[in-house]
FIDREN-92116 format. One line per field, with one value per residue: y, x, z negated of N, C-alpha, C in turn; chain; residue in three letters; residue number from 0. Coordinates in steps of 0.02 Angstrom, whole numbers, plus 50000, padded with zeros to 5 digits. Atoms other than C-alpha are relative to their C-alpha. Example, Ala and Ser with C-alpha at 12.3 -4.5 7.8 and 13.67 -1.06 7.14 Angstrom:
# FIDREN-92116
n.py = 49941 49941;
n.px = 50045 49958;
n.pz = 50000 50003;
ca.py = 49775 49947;
ca.px = 50615 50684;
ca.pz = 49610 49643;
c.py = 50060 50055;
c.px = 50045 49961;
c.pz = 50000 49963;
chain = A A;
res = ALA SER;
n = 0 1;
***
This chain:
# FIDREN-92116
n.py = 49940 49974 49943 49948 49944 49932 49952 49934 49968 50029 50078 50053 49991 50068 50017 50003 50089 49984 49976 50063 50042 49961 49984 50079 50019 49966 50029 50083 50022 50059 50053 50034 50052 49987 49960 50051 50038 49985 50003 50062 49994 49945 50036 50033 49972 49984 50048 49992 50070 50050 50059 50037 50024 50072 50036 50032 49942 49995 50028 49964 49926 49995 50027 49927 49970 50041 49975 49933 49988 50037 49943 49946 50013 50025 49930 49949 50023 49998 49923 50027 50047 49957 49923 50012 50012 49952 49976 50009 49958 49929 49998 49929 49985 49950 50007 49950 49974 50005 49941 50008 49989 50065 50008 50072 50034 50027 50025 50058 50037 50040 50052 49992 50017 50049 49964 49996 50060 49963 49996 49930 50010 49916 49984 49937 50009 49989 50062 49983 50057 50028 49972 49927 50015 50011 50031 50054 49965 50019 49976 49975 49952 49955 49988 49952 49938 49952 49996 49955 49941 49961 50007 49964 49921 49988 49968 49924 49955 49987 49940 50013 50069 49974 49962 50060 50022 50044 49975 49987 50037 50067 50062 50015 50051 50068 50033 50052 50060 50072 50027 50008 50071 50063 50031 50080 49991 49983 49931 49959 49994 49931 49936 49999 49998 49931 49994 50016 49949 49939 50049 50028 49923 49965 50016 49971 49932 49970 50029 49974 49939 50040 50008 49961 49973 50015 49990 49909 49997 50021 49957 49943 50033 50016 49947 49989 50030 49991 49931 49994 49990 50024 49956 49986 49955 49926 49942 50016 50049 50053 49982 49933 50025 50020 49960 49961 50055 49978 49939 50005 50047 49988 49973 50011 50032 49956;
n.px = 50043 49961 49998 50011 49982 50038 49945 50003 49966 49961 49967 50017 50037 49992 50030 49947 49973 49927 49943 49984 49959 49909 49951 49988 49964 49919 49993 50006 49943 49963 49976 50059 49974 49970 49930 49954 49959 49922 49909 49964 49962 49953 49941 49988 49983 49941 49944 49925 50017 49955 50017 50058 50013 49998 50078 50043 50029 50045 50065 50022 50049 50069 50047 50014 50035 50080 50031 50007 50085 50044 50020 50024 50055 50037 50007 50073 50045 50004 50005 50093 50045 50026 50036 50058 50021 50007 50068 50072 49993 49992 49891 49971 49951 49957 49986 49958 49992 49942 49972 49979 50056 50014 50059 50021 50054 50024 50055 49991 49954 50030 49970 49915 49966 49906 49988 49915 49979 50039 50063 50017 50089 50050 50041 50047 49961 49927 49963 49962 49950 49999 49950 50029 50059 49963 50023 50053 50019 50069 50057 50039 49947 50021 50057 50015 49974 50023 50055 49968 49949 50068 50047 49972 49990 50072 50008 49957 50034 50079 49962 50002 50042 50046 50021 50023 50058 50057 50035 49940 49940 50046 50002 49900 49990 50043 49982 49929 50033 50036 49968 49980 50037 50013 49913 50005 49966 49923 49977 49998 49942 49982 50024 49968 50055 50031 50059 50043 50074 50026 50058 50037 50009 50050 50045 50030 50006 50056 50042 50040 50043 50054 50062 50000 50066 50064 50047 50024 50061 50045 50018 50042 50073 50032 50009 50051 50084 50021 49993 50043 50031 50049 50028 50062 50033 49974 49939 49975 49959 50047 50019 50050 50083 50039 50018 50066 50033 50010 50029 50089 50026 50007 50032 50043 50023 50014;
n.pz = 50000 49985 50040 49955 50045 49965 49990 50002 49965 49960 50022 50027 50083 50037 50062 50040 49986 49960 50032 50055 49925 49983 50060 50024 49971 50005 50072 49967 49973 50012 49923 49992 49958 49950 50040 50016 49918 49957 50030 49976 49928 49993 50032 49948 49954 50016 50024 49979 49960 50027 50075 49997 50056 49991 50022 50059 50014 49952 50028 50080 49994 49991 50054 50038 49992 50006 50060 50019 49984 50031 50034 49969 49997 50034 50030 49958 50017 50064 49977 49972 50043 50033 49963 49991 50066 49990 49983 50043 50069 50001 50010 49997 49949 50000 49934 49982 49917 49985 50053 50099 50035 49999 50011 49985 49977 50044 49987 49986 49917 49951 49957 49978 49959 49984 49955 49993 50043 50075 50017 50037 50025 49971 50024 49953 49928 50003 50014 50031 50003 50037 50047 50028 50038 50055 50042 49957 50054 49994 50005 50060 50046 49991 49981 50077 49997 49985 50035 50040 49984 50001 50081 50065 49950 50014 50078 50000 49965 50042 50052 50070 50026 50017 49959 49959 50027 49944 49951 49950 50003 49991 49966 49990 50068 49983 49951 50053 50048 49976 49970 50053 50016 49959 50004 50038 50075 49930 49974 50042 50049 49955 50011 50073 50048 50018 49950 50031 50061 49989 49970 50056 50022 49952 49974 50065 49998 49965 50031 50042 49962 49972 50058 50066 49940 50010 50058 49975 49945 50037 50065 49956 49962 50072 50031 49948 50010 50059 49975 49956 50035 49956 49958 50035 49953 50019 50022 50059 50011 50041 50047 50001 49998 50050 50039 49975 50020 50066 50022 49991 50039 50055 49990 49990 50078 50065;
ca.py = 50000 50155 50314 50477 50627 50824 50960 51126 51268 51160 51031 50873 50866 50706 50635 50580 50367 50434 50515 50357 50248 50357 50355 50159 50138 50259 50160 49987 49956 49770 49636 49518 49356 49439 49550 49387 49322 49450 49479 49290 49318 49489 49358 49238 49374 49444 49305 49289 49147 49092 49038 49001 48990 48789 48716 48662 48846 48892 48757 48834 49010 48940 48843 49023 49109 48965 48998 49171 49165 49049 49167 49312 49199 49155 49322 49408 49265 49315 49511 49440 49336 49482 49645 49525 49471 49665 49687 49745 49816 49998 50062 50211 50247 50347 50442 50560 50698 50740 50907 50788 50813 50665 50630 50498 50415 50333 50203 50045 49928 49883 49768 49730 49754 49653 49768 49749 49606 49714 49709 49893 49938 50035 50133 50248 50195 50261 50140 50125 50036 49898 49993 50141 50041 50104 50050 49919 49964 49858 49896 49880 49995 50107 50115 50148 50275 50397 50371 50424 50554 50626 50615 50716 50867 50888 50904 51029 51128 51141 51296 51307 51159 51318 51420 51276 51266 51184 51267 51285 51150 51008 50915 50929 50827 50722 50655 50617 50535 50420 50393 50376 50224 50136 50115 49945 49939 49937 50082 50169 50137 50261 50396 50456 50467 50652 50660 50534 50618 50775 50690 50612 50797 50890 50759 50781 50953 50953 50830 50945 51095 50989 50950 51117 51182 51064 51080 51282 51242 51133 51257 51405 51272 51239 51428 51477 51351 51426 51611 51590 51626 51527 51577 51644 51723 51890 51913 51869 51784 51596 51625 51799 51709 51592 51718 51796 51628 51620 51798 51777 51609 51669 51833 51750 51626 51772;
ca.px = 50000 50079 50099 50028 50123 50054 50145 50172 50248 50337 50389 50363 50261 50331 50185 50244 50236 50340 50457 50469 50510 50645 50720 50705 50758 50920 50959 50954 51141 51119 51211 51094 51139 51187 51304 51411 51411 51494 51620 51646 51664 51759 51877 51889 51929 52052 52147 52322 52345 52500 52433 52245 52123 52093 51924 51893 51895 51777 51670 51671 51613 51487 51418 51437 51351 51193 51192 51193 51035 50948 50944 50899 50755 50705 50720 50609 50481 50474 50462 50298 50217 50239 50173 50025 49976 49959 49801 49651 49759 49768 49977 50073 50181 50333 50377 50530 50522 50657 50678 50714 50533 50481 50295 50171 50030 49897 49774 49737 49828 49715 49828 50023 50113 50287 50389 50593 50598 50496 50346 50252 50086 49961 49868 49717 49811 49969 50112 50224 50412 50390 50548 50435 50316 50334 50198 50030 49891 49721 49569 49483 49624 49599 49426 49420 49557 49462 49311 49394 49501 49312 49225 49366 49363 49191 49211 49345 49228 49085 49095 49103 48986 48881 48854 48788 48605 48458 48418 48622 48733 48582 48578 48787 48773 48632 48733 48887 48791 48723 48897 48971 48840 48842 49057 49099 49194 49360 49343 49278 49449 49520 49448 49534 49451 49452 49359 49249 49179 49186 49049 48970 48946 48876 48753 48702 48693 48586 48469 48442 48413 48274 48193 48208 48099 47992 47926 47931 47823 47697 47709 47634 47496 47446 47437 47336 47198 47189 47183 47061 46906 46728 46638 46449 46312 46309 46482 46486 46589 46490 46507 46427 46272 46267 46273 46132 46034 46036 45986 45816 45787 45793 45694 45564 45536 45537;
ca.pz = 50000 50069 49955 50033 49967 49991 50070 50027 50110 50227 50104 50027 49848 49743 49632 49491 49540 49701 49582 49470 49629 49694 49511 49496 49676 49643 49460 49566 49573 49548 49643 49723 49828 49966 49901 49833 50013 50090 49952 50000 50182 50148 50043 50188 50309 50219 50129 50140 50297 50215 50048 50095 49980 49950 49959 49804 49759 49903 49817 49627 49711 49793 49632 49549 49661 49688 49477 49489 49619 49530 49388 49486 49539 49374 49322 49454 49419 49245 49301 49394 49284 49152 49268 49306 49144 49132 49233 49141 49017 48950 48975 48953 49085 49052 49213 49253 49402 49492 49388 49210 49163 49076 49045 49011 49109 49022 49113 49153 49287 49410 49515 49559 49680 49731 49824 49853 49731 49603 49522 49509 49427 49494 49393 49484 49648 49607 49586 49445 49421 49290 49197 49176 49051 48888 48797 48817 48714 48668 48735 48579 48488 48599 48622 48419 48438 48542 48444 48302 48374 48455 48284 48191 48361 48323 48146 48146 48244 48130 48015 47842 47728 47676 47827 47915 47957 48054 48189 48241 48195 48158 48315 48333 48152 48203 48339 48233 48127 48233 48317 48150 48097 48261 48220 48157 47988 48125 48212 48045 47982 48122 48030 47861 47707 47693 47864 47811 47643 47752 47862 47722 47656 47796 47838 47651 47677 47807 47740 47601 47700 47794 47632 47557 47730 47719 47564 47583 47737 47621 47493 47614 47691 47507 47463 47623 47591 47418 47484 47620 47554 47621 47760 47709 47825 47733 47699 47523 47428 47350 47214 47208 47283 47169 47039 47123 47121 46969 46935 47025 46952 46785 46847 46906 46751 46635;
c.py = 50062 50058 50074 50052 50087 50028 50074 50048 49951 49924 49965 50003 49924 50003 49972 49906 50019 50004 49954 49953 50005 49984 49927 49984 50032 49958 49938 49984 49934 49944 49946 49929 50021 50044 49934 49964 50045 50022 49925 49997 50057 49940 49943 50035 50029 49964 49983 49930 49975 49947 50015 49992 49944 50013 49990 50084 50028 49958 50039 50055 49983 49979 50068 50026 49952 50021 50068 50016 49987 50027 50088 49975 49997 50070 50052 49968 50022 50065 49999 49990 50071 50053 49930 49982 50083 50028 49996 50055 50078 50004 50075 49994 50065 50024 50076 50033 49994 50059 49963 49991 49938 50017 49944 49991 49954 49962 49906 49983 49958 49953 50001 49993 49945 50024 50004 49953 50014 50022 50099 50001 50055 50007 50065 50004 50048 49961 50023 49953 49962 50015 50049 49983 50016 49976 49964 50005 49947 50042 50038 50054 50044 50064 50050 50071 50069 49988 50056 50095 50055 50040 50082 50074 50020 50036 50048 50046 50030 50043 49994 49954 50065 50054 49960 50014 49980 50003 50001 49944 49916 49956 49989 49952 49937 49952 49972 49967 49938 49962 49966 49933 49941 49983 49932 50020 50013 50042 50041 50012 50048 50066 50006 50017 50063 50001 49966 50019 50069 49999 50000 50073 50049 49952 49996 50030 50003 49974 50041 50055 49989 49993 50063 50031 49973 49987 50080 49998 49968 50051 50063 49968 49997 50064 50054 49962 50029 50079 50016 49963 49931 50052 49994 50044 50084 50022 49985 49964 49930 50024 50048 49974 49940 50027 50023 49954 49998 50034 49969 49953 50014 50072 49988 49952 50073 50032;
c.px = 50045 49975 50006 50019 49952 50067 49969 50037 50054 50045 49966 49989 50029 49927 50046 50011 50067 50070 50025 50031 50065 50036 50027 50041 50075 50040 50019 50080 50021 50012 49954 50053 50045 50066 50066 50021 50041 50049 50029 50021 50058 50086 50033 50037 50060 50062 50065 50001 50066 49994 49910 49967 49969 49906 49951 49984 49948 49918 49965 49972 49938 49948 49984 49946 49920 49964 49978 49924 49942 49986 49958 49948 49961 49979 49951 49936 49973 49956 49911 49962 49980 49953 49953 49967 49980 49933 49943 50034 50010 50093 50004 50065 50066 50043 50058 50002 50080 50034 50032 49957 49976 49926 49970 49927 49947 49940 49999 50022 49926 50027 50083 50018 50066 50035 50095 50024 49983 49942 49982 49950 49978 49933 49945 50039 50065 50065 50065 50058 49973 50040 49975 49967 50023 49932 49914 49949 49916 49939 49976 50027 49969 49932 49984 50043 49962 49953 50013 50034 49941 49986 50041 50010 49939 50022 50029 49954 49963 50021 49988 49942 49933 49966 49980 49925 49938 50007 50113 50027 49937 50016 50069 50006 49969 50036 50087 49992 50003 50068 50061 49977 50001 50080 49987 50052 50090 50001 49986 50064 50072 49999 50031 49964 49966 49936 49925 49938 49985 49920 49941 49953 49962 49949 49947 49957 49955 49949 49961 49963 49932 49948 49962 49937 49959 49950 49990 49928 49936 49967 49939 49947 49951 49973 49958 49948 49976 49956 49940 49946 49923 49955 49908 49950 49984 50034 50007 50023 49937 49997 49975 49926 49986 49988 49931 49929 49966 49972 49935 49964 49998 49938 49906 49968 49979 49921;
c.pz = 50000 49963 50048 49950 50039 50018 49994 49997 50051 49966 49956 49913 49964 49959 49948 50003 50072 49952 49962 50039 50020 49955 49998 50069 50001 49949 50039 50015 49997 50040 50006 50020 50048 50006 49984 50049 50032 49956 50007 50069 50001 49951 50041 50043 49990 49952 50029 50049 49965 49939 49992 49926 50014 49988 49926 49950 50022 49948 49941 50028 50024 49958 49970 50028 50013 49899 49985 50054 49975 49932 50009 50018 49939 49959 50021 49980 49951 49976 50014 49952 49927 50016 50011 49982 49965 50012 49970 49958 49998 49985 49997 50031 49986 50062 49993 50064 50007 49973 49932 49964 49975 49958 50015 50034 49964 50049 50008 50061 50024 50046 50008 50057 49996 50047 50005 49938 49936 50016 49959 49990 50024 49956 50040 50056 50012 49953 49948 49982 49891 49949 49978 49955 49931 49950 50026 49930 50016 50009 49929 49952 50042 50015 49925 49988 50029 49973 49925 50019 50022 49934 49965 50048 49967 49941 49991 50026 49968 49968 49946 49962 49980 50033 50057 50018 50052 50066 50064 50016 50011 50066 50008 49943 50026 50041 49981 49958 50019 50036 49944 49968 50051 50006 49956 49935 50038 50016 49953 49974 50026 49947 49926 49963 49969 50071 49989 49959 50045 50032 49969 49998 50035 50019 49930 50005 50026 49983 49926 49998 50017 49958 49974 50055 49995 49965 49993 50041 49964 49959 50041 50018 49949 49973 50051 49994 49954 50018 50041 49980 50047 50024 49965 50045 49972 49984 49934 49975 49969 49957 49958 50016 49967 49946 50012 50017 49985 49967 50013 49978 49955 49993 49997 49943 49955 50039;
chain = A A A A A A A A A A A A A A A A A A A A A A A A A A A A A A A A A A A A A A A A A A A A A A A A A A A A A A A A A A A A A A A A A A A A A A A A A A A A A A A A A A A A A A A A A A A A A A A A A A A A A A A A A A A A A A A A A A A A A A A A A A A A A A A A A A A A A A A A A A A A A A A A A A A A A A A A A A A A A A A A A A A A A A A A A A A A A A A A A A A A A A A A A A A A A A A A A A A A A A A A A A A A A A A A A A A A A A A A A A A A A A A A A A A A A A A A A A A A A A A A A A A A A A A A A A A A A A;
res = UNK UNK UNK UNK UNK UNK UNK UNK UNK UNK UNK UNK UNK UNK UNK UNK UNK UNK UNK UNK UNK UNK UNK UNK UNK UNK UNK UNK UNK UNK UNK UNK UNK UNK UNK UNK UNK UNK UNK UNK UNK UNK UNK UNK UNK UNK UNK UNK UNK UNK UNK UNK UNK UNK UNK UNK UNK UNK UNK UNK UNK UNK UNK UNK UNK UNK UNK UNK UNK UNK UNK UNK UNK UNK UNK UNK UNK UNK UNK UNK UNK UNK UNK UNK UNK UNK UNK UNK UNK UNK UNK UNK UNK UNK UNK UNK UNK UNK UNK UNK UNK UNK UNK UNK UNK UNK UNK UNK UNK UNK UNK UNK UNK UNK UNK UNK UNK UNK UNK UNK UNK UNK UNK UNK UNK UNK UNK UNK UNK UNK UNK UNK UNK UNK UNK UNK UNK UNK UNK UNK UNK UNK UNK UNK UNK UNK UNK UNK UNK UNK UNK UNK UNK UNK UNK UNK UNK UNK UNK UNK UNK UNK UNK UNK UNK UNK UNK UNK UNK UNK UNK UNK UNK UNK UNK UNK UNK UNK UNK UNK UNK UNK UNK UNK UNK UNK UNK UNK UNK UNK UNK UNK UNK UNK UNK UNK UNK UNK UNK UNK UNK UNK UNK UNK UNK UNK UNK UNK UNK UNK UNK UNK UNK UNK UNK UNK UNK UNK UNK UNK UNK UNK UNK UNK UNK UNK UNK UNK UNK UNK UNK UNK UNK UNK UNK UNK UNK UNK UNK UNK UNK UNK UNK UNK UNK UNK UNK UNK UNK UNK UNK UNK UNK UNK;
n = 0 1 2 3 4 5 6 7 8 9 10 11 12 13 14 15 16 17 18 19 20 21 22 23 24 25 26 27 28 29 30 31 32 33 34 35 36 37 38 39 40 41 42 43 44 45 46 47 48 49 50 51 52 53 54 55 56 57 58 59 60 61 62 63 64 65 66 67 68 69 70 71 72 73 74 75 76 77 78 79 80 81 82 83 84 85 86 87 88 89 90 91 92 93 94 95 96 97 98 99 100 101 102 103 104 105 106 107 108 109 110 111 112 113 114 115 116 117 118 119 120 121 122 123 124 125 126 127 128 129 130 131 132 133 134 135 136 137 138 139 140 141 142 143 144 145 146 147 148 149 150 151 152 153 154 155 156 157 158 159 160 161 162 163 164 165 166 167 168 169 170 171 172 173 174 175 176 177 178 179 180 181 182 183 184 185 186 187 188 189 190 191 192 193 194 195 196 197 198 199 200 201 202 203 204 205 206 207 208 209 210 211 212 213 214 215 216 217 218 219 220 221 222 223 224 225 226 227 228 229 230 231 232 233 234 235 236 237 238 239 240 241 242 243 244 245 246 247 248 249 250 251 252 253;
***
């Protein structure tokens, strides 16, 4: 899979897997197979013809160098089998430009390549040398890490425990609440124990606000029924006409 760089003003943009490439293919000074053959033919070609080198020497280099491939095979295998045991997982890529700048990458490897006798990972379709890996990180770790690491942005945010109140902050709580309860006892343990009670504390808080309104709001419904008088076809209060009842019933007896 071929790596498309940008250009700008007339020249070539490194990403930063380009730039990791270049670095690993510059670093690569190591002797392979082929390298050991022609310092064996360059030792043939130029050997002294008077004193020859004998056979049985000829033989030992070539056992050397069959051991020394056969390590280099087992060694690339190894390279493999690791970078592709890899996929799925979450990595951090440590990548150097060509300025010095060193910075890290953070995703998962979607697939490997095998490219000049090396295994690179590509993360979000940009390829990275297997020497760049600096660290390999569980899902589940990390899943609880940013949960945590969320949880405690939020909270910083919120303003003081007593200038808090319904109508502002409420649903920003409500919703840390609920992301707060649906954590497992694992990813709660992300979170430190001051953050925690802080948590704890404002969802208190607001719970008591809630109450304190809604019994205010009772209190006023309760003190308006009392207040508002009954309705009467002349306007008077009842109990004036039953006073007045009264009167004429007693009137009229006498």
């Amino acid at each position: 899979m071929a790596l498309v760089a940008g250009v700008q003003d007339g020249k070539i943009i490194e990403s930063a897997s380009q730039s990791s490439l270049k670095n690993q293919t510059t670093a690569a000074g190591e002797m392979d197979k082929d390298s050991f053959l022609q310092l064996l033919v360059a030792q043939m070609q130029y050997q002294d013809p008077l004193e020859p080198t004998s056979n049985t020497e000829y033989v030992a280099q070539y056992a050397q160098f069959s051991q020394v491939e056969a390590l280099n095979n087992m060694s690339t295998n190894m390279d493999l089998m690791r970078a592709s045991s890899l996929v799925g997982q979450e990595v951090y890529i440590k990548t150097t430009s060509s300025s010095g700048d060193t910075d890290y990458v953070q995703g998962r490897v979607d697939y490997v390549v095998y490219e000049g006798g090396k295994p690179y990972l590509s993360i979000k379709e940009n390829l990275y040398s297997m020497d760049d890996l600096d660290t390999v990180v569980d899902s589940k770790y990390q899943s609880a890490y940013d949960k945590a690491y969320d949880l405690t942005t939020a909270l910083n945010k919120l303003p003081n425990l007593a200038n808090i109140t319904i109508g502002g902050e409420g649903t920003k709580i409500d919703a840390m609440a609920k992301i707060f309860e649906e954590m497992s006892d694992y990813e709660k343990g992300f979170l430190t124990a001051e953050n925690t009670s802080k948590l704890e504390a404002y969802i208190a808080k607001l719970a008591e606000l809630r109450l304190a309104a809604l019994t205010e709001d009772q209190q006023e419904d309760e003190a308006e029924e009392i207040q508002t008088p009954d309705d009467d076809s002349d306007g008077t209060d009842a109990a004036e006409d039953t006073g007045e009842d009264l009167g004429t019933g007693i009137i009229a007896e006498g």
